[in-house]
N, C-alpha and C positions, 0 to 999 in steps of 0.2 A: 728564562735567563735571570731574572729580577728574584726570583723564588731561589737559586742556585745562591747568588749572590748575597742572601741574608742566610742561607742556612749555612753556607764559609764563615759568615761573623761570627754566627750563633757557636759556630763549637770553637771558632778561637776563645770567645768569651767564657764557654765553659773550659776549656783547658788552662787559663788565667786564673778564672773566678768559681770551682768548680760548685760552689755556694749555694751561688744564683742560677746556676744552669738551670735548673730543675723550671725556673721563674720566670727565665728567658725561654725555654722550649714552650713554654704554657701560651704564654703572648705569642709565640709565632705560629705555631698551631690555631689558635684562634683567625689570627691575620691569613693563615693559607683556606683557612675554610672560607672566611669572610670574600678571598679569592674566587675560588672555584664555587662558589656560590652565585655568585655576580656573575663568571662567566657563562653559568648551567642557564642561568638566569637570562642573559644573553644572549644565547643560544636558541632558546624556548622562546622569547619576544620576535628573534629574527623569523625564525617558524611559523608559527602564528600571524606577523606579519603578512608575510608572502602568500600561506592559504587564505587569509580572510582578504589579501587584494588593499591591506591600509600600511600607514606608514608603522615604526618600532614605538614613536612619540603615540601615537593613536594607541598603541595597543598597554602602552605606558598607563595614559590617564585610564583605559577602559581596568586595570588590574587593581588602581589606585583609587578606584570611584569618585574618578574627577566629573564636573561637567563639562559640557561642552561640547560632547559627542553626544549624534545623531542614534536616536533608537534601531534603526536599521542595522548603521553600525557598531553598536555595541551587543547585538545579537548577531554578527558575522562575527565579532570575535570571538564571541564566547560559543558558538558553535565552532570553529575553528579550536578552540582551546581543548572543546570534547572530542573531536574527531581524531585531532592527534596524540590524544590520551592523557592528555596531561589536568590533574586536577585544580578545579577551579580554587583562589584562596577562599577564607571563611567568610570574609565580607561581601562577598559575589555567589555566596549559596540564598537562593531566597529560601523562603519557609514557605512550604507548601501550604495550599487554599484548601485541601481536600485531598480525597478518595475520590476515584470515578472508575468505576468496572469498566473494562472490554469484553466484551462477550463474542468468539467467532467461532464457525463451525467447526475449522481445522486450519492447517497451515500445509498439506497437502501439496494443495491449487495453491499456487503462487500468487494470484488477486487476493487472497485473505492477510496474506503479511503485508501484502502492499498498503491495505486499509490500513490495517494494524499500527503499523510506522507512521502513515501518516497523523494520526489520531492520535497515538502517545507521541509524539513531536510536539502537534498543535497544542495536546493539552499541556505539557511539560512549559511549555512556552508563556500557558497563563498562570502556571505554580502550582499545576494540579499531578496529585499523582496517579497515571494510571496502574489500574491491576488488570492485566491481560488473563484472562481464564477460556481454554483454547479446549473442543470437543473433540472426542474421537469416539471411532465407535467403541461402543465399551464401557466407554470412559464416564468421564463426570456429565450427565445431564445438565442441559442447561438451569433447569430450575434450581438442583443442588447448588450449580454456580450462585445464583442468585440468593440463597439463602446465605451463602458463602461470604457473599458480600454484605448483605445488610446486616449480618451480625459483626460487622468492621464497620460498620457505620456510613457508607457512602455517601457521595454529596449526588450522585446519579448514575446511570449505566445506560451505555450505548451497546443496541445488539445489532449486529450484522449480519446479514442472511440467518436469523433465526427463526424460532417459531412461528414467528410472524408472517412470515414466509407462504409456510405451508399452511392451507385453507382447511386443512382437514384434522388440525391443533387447535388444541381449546386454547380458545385468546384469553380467557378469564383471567388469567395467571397476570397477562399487564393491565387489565383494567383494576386489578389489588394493586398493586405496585402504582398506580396512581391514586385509586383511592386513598390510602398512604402519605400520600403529597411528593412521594420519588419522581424526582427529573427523569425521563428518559426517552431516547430518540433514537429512533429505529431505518436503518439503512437496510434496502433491496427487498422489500416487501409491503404493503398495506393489508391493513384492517381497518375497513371503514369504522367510522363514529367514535373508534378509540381515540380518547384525549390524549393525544403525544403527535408532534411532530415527524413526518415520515421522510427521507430522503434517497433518493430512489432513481435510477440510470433508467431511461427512457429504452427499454427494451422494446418498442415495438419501431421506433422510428431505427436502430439499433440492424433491425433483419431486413428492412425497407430498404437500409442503403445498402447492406451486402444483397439481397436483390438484386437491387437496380444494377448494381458495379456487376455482376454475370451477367445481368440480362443485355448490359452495353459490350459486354466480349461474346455475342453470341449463343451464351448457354440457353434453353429454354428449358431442356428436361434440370428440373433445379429440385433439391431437395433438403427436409431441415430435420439435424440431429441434435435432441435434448432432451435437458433432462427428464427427472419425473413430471408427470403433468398437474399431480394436486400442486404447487411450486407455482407464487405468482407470476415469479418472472418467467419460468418456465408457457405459462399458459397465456403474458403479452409474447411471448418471440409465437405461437403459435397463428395467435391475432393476428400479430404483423405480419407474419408470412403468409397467410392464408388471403390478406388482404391485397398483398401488395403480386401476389402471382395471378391472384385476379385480374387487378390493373392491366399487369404485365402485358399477361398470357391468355386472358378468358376463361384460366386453372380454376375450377371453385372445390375441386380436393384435392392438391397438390400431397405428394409424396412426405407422410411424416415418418419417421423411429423414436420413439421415447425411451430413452433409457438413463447412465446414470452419468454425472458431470464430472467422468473419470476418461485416461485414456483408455479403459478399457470398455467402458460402455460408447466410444467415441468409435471404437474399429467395431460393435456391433452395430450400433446403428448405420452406418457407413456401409457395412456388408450389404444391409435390407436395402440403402437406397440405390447402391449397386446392383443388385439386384434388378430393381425397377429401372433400369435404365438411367439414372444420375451422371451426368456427367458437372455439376456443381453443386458442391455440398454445402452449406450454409450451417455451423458446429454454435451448438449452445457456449461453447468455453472453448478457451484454447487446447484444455489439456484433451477435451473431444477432438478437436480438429489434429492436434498429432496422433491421437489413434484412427483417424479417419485417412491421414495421408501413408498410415501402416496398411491399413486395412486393400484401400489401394494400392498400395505395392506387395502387397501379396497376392494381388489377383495379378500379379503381372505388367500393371498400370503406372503408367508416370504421370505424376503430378509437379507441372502444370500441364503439359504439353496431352495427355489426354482425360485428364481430371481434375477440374480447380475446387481447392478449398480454402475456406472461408472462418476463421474464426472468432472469438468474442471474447474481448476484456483488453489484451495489447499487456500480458503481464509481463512481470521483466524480464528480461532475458530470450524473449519469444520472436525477438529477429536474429537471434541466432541459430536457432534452428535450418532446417536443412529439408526443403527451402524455408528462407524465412518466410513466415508466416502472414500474410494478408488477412486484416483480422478488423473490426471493432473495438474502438478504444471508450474504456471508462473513465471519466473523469475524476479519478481517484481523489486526487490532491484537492478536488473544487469540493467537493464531496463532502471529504473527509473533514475539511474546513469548515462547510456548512453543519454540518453536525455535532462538530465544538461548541460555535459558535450559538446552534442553538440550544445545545443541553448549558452553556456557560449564564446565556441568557434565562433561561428556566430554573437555574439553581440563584441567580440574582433575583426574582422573581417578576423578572417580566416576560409576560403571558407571548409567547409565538405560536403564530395565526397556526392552525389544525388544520390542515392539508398537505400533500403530497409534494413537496417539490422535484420536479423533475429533470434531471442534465442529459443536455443533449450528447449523442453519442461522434464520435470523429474516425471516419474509414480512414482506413490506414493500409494504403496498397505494398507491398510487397513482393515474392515471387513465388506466391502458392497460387495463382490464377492468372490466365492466360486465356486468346482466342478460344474460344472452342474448335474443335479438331476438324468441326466439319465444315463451317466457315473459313478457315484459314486453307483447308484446301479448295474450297471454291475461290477466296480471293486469287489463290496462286494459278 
């Protein structure tokens, strides 16, 4: 209305004063942008408001680099600010601290972007820029990554489920990378004596509680599908299992398959433990226990009601599956945090302690496990 109303004046003045028109258009052009700028502007405040959960005044001082606002929330808003797309101004860009490599097998397995995210989140958040360099097969070696990187100058590299990993890889490769004086910290593997902090998902208490969880629905013929066995983790879920159907059962060789951390090595091993008589499958990774509950319904078998399975990681999207999935949760987020935390520490130069830290794992029930078939008709 108000906009209608000056641009009526504006051309009676230019049909009066045709002169000045040209003079008057300029200035109200200006004034209409000066408008719709404030409003876009208003718009984008209200928005931002409402996902970050603060008032338009809060999100006011947070645009304006006022004080007064809590750390907490002046990082709701400006996550809010990214999520909804909208660019942060220049005064609210910080200057990055660094480079720091990500190093992951693949993105496949949905547990790998999980890390992934959380890690460039955390580091982004202390002004660090991550470079994600992501494996296939094929593809770029990890070591190539690593050269990749240190000729960009890194301030340090986090590797996740890499070579480190597997026991039958020359480690030399990180103990140069420290020689060096390179920060790096390495999630879901160990190598003893190497100087680097390791952070690492308690895989053996991990198959203990899917264990335990069949052995309280009756399962006793229990079986574990995983990966390769040179593979750290690979070889505690064998520990734990092997330990914990002793306990159990008086088992001292319980039923293994080793094959690969895919759904398709997930329905071969599954086959073999059907085979033996399995009636609970116990999956190194989720994306095994979806080809495990294939594998299963291809012999005819329903899952829960005559075959429970069991998976490992709780990756996203993994209760919706069909059934959702009963599985082992990693503590991605605690993880992914402690592993900033101590490569941030290590590039500041304070020394963190050289040991394993280990996060505890969290059963996560679901409707891939059930009585067993043969208990549930005796109870009936």
């Amino acid at each position: 209305m108000l906009s209608n109303r000056v641009c009526d004046g504006a051309l009676q003045v230019g049909r009066k004063c045709p002169g000045v028109f040209q003079q008057v258009a300029a200035v109200l052009q200006s004034i209409l942008q000066s408008w719709d700028i404030f409003d876009r502007m208003t718009v984008r405040m209200a928005d931002v408001a409402a996902h970050a959960g603060v008032s338009e005044a809060t999100v006011s001082r947070v645009l304006n680099a006022k004080p007064g606002v809590a750390t907490e929330t002046r990082q709701a808003v400006l996550e809010a600010m990214d999520r909804l797309g909208y660019e942060r101004p220049p005064r609210l860009r910080s200057r990055s601290a660094g480079l720091v490599g990500l190093i992951v097998p693949e993105l496949e397995n949905p547990i790998f972007p999980a890390f992934a995210q959380v890690i460039e989140t955390i580091l982004a958040q202390h002004s660090y820029t991550p470079v994600l360099c992501t494996q296939t097969p094929g593809g770029v070696p990890e070591d190539e990554y690593v050269e990749m990187l240190l000729e960009r100058s890194v301030a340090g590299i986090v590797f996740v489920s890499g070579l480190h990993a597997d026991t039958q890889a020359n480690h030399d490769r990180y103990r140069s990378l420290r020689e060096r004086g390179l920060p790096i910290v390495l999630i879901n593997g160990y190598v003893p004596g190497l100087d680097a902090p390791f952070i690492s998902h308690d895989d053996v208490q991990s198959v203990e509680l899917a264990v335990s969880h069949l052995a309280s629905l009756g399962h006793e013929r229990i079986g574990l599908a995983v990966g390769p066995e040179r593979f750290v983790p690979a070889q505690r879920l064998i520990e734990g299992f092997r330990r914990s159907m002793r306990v159990q059962f008086g088992v001292d060789d319980p039923p293994v398959a080793a094959s690969f951390y895919t759904v398709e090595g997930g329905g071969a091993s599954a086959t073999q433990l059907l085979d033996a008589g399995c009636t609970g499958i116990v999956c190194g990774s989720d994306l095994m226990a979806l080809g495990a509950i294939r594998a299963v319904r291809g012999r005819g078998l329903r899952v829960p009601q005559e075959v429970s399975v069991v998976g490992h990681d709780d990756s996203p999207l993994i209760a919706f599956t069909d059934p959702p999935l009963t599985t082992v949760r990693q503590a991605v987020l605690a993880m992914g945090k402690a592993a900033v935390q101590s490569l941030i520490a290590e590039i500041s130069g304070t020394r963190v302690p050289r040991t394993e830290f280990l996060f505890a794992p969290e059963l996560v029930v679901r409707g891939s496990t059930a009585v067993a078939a043969g208990v549930r008709s005796v109870a009936g």
